[in-house]
PAMAR-492264 format. One record per residue (C-alpha): residue number from 1; x, y, z. Coordinates in nm, 4 decimals, decimal comma. Layout:
// residues N
num: NUM east: X north: Y up: Z .
...
***
This chain:
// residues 157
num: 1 east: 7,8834 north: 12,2586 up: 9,3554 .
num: 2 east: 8,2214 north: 12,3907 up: 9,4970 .
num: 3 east: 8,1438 north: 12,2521 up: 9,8120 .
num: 4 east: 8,1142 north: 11,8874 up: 9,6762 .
num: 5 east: 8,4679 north: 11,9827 up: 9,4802 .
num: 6 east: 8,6041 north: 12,0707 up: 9,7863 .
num: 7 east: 8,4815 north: 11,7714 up: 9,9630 .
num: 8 east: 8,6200 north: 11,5452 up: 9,6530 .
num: 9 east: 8,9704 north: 11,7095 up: 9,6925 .
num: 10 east: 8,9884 north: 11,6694 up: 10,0597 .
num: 11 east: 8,8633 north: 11,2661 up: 10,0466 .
num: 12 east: 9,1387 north: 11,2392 up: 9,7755 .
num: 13 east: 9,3873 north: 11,3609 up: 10,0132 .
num: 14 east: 9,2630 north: 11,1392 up: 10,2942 .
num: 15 east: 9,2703 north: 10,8140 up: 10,0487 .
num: 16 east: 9,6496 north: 10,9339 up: 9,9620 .
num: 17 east: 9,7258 north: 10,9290 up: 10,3575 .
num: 18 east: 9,5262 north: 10,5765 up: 10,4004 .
num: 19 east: 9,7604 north: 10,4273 up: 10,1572 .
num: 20 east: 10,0764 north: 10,5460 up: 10,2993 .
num: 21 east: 9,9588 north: 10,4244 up: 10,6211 .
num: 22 east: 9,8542 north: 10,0997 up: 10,5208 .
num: 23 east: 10,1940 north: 10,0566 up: 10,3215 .
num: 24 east: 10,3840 north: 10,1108 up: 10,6885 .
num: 25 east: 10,1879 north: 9,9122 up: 10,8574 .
num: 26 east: 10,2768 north: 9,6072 up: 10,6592 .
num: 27 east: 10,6468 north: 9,7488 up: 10,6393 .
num: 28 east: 10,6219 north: 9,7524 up: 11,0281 .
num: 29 east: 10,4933 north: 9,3898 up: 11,0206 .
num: 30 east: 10,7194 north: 9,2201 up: 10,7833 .
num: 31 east: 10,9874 north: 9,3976 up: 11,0181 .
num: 32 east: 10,8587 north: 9,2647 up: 11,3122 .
num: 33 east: 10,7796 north: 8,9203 up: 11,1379 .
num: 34 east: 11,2045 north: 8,9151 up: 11,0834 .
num: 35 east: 11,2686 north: 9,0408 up: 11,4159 .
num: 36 east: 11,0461 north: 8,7763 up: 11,5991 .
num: 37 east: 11,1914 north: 8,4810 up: 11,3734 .
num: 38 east: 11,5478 north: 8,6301 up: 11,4542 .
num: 39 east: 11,5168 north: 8,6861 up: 11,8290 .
num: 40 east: 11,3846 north: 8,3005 up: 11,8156 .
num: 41 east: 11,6751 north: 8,1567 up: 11,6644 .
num: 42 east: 11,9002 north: 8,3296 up: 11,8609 .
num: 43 east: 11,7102 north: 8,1341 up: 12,1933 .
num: 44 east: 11,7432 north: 7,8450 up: 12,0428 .
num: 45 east: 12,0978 north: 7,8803 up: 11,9470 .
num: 46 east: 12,1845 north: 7,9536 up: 12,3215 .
num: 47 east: 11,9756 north: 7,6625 up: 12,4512 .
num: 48 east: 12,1376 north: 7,4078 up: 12,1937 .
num: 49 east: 12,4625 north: 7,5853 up: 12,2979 .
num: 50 east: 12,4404 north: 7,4843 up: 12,6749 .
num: 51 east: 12,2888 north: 7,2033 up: 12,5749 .
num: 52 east: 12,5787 north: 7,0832 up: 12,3854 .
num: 53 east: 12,8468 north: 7,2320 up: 12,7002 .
num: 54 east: 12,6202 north: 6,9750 up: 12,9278 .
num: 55 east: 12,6654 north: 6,7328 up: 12,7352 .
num: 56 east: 13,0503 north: 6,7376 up: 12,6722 .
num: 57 east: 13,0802 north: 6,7733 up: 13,0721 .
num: 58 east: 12,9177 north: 6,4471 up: 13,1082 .
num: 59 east: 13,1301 north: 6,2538 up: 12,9332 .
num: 60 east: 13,4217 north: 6,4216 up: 12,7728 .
num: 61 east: 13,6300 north: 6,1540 up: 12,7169 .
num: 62 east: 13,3671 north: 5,9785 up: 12,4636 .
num: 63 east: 13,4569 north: 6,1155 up: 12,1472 .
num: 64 east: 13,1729 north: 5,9214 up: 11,9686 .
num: 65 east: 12,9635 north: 6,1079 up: 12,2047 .
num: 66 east: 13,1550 north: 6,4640 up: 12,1721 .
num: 67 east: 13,1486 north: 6,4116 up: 11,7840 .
num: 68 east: 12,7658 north: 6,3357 up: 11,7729 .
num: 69 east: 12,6466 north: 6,6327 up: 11,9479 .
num: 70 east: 12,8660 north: 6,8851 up: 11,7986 .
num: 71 east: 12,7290 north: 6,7682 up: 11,4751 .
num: 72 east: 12,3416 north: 6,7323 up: 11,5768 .
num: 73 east: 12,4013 north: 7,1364 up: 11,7011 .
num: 74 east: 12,5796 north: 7,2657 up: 11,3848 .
num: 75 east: 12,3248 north: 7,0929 up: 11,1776 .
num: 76 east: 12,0699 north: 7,2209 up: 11,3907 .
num: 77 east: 12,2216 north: 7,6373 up: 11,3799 .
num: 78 east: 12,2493 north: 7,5689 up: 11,0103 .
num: 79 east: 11,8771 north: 7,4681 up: 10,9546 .
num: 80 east: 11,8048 north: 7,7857 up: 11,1357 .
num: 81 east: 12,0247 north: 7,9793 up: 10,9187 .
num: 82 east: 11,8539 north: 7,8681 up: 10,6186 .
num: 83 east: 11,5157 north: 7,9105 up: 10,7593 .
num: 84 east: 11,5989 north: 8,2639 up: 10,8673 .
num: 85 east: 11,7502 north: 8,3617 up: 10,4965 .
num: 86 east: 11,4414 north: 8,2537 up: 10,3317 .
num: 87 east: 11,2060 north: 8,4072 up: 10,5736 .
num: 88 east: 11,4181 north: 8,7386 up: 10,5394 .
num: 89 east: 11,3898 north: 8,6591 up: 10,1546 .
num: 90 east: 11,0503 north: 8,6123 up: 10,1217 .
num: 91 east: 10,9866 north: 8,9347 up: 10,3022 .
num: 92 east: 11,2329 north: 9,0911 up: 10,0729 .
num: 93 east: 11,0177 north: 8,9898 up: 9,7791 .
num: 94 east: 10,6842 north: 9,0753 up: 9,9704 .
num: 95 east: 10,8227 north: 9,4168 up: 10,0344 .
num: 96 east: 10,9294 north: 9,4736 up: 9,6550 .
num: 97 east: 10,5765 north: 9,3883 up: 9,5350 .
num: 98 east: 10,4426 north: 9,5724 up: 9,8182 .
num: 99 east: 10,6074 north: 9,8877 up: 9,7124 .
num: 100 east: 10,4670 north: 9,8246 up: 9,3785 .
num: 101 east: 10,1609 north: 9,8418 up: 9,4228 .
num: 102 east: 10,2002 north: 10,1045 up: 9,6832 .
num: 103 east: 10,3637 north: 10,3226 up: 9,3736 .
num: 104 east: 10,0334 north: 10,2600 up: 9,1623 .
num: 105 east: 9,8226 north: 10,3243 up: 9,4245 .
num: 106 east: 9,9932 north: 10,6543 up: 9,5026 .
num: 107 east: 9,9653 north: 10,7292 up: 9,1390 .
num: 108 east: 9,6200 north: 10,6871 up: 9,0571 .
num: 109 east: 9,5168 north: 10,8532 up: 9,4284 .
num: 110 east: 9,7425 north: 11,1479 up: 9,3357 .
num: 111 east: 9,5867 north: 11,1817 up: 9,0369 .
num: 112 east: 9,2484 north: 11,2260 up: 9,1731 .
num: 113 east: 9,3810 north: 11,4234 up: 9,4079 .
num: 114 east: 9,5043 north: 11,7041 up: 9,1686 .
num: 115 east: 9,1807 north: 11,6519 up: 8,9302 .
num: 116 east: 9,0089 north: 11,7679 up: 9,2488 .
num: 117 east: 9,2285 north: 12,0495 up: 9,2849 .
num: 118 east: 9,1896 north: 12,1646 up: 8,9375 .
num: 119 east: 8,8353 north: 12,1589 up: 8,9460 .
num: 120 east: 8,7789 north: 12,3437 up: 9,3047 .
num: 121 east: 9,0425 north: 12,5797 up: 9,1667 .
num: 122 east: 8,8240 north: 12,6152 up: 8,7912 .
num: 123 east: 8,5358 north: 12,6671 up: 9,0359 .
num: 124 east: 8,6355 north: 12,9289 up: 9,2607 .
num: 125 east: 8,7868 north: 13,0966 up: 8,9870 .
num: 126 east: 8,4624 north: 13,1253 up: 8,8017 .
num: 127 east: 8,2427 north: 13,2135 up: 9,1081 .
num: 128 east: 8,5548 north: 13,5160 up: 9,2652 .
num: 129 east: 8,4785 north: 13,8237 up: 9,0888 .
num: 130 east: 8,7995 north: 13,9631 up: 9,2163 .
num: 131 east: 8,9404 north: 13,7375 up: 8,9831 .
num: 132 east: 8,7621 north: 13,8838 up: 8,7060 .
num: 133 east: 8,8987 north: 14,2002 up: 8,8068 .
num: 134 east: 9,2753 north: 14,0664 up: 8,8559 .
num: 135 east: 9,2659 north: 13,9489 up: 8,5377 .
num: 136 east: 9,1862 north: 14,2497 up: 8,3552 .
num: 137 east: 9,4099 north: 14,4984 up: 8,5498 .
num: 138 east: 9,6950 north: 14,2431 up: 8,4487 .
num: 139 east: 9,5527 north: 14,2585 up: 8,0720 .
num: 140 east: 9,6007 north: 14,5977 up: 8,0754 .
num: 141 east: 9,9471 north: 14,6172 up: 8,2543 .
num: 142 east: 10,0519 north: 14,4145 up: 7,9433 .
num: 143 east: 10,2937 north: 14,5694 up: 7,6893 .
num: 144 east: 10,0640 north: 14,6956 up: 7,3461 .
num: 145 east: 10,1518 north: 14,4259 up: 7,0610 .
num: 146 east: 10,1917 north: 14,5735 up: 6,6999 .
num: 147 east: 9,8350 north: 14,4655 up: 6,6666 .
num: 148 east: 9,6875 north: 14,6685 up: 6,9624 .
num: 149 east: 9,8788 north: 14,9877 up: 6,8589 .
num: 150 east: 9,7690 north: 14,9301 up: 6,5122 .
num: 151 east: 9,3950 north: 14,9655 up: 6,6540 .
num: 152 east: 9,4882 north: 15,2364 up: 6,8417 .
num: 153 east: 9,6353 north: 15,4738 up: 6,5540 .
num: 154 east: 9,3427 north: 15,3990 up: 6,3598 .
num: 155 east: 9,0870 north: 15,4859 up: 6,6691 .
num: 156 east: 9,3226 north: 15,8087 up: 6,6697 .
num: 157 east: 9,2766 north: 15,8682 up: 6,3237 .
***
């Protein structure tokens, strides 16, 4: 009986630690996931930049041409801009409702956790005779209440 206590606390304890590890490991991803998307952008951005430099070598003195292609690359950095801030946002969100139900997870494993505790501690309490013994050396350590004395005049008596 103990045994299987024992055994429920310690698989309690091992769901707690499966949770918290699952909960980084999608941290960690979503982290990546904005660190992938941002290193991307940033290529891009440097390719559209030298891009753009090309073309205003080749013909600088068409303005039509200079215009166009400054415009196509801003539009183009903006896009990514936007794509990156709702990326990042969306993560944002993931992670808040990720942490929520990390929190009830937590809870409800916790609270397994220290029902198992209570009853391997109920059980080895009731099986240690030492404890037994503990427990009535402190009894008697005790101050006498009014009571006790009371019952100890009259055994006197």
């Amino acid at each position: 009986m103990a045994n299987d206590q024992v055994q429920k606390y310690y698989n309690s304890l091992l769901a707690s630690y499966d949770v918290l590890v699952d909960a980084v490991t999608r941290a960690n991803e979503r982290g990546f996931n904005v660190t992938k998307q941002f290193a991307s952008d940033v290529a891009k951005g440097q390719r559209e930049a030298i891009e753009l430099g090309k073309k205003l070598a080749a013909e600088p003195a068409d303005l039509s041409h200079v215009y166009a292609a400054v415009l196509e690359a801003t539009t183009a950095a903006q896009g990514r801009a936007l794509a990156f801030t709702q990326a990042a946002y969306q993560d944002a969100l993931t992670a808040g409702g990720d942490a929520r139900e990390l929190v009830q997870k937590l809870v409800e494993v916790n609270k397994e956790t220290a029902q198992a505790a209570v009853e391997v501690a109920r059980t080895w309490a009731t099986a240690n005779p030492v404890v037994d013994v503990m427990k009535k050396s402190f009894e008697s350590m005790q101050p006498a209440t009014k009571e006790s004395k009371k019952k100890g005049e009259k055994a006197a008596v």
